[in-house]
C-alpha positions as CSV (number, residue, x, y, z in Angstrom):
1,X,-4.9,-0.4,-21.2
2,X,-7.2,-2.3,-19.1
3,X,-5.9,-3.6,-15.2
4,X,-7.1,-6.9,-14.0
5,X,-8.1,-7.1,-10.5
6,X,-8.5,-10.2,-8.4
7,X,-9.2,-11.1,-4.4
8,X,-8.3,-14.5,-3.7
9,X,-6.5,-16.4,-1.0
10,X,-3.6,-18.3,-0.2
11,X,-0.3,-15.8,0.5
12,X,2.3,-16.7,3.0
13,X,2.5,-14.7,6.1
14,X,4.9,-12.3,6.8
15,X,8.2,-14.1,8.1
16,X,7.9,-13.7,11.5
17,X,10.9,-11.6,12.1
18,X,11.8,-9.3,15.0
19,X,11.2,-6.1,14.2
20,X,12.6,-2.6,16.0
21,X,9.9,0.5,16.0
22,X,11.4,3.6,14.7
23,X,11.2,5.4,18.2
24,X,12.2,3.8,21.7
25,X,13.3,0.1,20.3
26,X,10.1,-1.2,21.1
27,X,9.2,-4.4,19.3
28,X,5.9,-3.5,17.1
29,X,4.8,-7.5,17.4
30,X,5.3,-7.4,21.5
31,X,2.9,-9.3,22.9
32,X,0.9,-10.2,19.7
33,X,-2.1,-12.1,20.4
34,X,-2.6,-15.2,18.2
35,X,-5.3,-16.2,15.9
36,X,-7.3,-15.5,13.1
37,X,-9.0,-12.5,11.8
38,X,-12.0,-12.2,9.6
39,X,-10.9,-9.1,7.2
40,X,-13.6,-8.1,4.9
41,X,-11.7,-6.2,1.9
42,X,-14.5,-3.5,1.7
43,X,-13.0,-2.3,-1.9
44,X,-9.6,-2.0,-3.5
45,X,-8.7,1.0,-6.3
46,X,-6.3,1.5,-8.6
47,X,-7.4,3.4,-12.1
48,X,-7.1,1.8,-15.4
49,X,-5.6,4.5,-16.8
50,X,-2.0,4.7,-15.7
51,X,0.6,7.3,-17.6
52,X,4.2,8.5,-17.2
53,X,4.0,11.2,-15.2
54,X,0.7,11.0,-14.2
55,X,-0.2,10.8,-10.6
56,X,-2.7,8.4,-9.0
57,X,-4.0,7.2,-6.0
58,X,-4.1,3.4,-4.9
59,X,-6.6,2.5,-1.9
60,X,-7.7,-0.2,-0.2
61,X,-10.5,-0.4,2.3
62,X,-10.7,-2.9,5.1
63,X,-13.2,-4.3,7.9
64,X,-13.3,-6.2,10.3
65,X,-15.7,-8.7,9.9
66,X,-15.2,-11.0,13.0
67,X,-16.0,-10.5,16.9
68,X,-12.6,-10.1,18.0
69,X,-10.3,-6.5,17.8
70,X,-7.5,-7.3,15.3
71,X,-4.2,-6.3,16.9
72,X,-2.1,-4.2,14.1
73,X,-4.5,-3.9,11.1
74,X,-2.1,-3.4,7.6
75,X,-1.1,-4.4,4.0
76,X,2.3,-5.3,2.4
77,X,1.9,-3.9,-1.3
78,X,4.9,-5.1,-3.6
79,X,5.5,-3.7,-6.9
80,X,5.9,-0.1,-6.7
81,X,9.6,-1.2,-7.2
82,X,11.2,-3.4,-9.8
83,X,14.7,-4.9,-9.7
84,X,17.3,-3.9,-12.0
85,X,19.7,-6.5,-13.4
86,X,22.4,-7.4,-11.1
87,X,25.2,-5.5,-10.8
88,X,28.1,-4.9,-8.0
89,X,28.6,-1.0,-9.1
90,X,24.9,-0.9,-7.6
91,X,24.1,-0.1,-4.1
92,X,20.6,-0.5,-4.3
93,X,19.3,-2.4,-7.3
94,X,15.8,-1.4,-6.8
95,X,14.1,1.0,-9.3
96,X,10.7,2.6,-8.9
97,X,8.0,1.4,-11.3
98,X,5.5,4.3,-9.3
99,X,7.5,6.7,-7.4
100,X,5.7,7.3,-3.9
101,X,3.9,11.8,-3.8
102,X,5.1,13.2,-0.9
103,X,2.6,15.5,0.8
104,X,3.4,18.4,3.0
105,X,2.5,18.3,6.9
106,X,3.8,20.1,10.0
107,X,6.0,18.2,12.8
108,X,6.4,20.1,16.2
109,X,5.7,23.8,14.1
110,X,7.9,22.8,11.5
111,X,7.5,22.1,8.0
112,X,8.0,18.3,7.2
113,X,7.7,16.9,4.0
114,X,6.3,12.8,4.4
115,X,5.5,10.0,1.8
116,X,1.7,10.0,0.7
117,X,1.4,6.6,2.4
118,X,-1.0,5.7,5.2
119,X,-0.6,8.6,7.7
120,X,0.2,6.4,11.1
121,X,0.9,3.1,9.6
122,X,4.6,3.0,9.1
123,X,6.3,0.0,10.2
124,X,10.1,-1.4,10.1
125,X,9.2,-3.4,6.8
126,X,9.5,-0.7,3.6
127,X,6.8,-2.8,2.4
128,X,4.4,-3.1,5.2
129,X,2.3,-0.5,6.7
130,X,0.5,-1.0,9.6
131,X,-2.6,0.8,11.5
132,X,-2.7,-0.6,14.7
133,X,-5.8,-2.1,16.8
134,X,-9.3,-2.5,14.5
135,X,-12.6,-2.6,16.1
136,X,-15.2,-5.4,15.3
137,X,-17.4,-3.7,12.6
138,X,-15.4,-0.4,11.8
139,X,-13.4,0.0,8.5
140,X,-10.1,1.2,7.8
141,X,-8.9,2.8,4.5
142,X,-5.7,2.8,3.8
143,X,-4.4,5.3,1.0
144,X,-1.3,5.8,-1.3
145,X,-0.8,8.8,-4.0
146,X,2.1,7.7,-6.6
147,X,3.1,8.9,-9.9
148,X,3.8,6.1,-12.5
149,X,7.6,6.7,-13.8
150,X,8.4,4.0,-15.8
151,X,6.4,2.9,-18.8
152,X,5.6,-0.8,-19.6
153,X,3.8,-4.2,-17.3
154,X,3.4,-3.0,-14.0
155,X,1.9,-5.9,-11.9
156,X,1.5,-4.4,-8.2
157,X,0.3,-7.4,-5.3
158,X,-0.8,-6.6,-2.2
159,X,-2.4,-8.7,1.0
160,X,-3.9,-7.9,4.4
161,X,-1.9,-8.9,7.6
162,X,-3.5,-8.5,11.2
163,X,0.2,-8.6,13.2
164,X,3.6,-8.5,12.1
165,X,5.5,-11.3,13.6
166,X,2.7,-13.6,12.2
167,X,0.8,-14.5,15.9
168,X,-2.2,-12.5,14.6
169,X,-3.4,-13.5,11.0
170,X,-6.0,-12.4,9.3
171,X,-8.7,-14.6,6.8
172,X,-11.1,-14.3,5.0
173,X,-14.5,-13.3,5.9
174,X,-16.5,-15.5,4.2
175,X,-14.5,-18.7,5.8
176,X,-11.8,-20.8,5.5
177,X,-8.2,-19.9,6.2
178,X,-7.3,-18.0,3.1
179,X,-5.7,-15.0,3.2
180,X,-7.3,-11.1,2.0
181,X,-5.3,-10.3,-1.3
182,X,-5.2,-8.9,-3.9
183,X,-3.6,-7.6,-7.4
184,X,-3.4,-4.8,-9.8
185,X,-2.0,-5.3,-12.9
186,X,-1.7,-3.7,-16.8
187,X,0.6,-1.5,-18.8
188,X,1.9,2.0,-18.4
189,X,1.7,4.2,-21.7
190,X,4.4,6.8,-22.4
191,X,1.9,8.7,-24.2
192,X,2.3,12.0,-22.8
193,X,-0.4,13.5,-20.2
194,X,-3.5,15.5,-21.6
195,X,-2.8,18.8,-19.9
196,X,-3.8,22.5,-21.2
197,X,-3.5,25.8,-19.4
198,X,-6.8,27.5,-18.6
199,X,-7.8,31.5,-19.7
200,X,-6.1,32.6,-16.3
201,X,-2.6,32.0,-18.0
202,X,-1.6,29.9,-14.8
203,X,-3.8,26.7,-13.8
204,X,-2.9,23.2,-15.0
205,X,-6.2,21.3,-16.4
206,X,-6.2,17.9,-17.0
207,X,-7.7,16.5,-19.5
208,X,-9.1,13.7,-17.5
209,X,-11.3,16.7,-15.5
């Protein structure tokens, strides 16, 4: 299987909705300055080689190219999720195509289990995660560990934003107004994963190491 990657503009913004933060019911777009961004998309990773069951991590690295601090740095990444043929007996029709790690971490002393998403960049959109304020000239790499769980096309799209309500957008950095995107795209195999146990009788090897 081979994944075709492209960066290319023209995505429409995200609709400029008001949006609650999880803590406090402060809007996340308040006072969103406008204009444009230049967002140099420093590299974007996803590997070729995507299996049931296997786990895999998906990056993107961003920077900002212009002179200006971008207010709420983030990407929207769709395709993680597929939807399943209507049907009323459904309360949620979505079904994952790569099922989101979660990764242990500690909240106030206490063991917490969170998604392996962008630590700090959850927002009130399930499909938007944002970082907050971004220096001119410093990057930002934004990280998510999933584990592929249904075989077949997967065709994952994803695009930079510099706001949330839409005020703050962000462009390329080469000119023009065309927006930072970008999409991963190929075919899961069911072919199960190349694992063996080593001569301790207890450690998992890959065969990919």
């Amino acid at each position: 299987m081979r994944a075709r990657r492209t960066h290319q503009g023209s995505a429409p913004l995200l609709a400029g909705l008001l949006v609650l933060a999880a803590c406090g019911g402060e809007r996340q777009d308040e006072n969103e300055v406008s204009g444009d961004f230049p967002v140099e998309v420093v590299a974007a990773a996803f590997p070729d080689d995507q299996k049931l069951a296997k786990s895999s991590d998906l990056t993107i690295t961003l920077r900002n190219a212009g002179d200006e601090t971008i207010p709420n740095v983030g990407v929207t990444v769709n395709g993680f999720n597929y939807r399943k043929a209507d049907d009323p007996n459904l309360a949620d029709p979505e079904r994952p195509v790569f099922a989101v790690n979660g990764v242990p971490v500690e909240i106030g002393g206490l063991p917490e289990a969170k998604d392996a998403t962008p630590r700090g960049c959850d927002s009130a959109y399930v499909n938007t995660w944002a970082c907050g304020p971004l220096a001119p000239g410093r990057e930002k790499t934004m990280r998510w560990s999933v584990t592929a769980v249904k075989e077949g096309p997967y065709r994952i799209v994803w695009r930079v934003n510099a706001g949330l309500d839409g005020n703050a957008r962000a462009v390329l950095a080469d000119g023009g107004d065309q927006i930072p995107r970008g999409t991963f795209a190929g075919t899961i195999s069911d072919e199960a994963p190349d694992v063996r146990i080593a001569e301790d009788g207890r450690t998992v090897i890959s065969g990919d190491r």
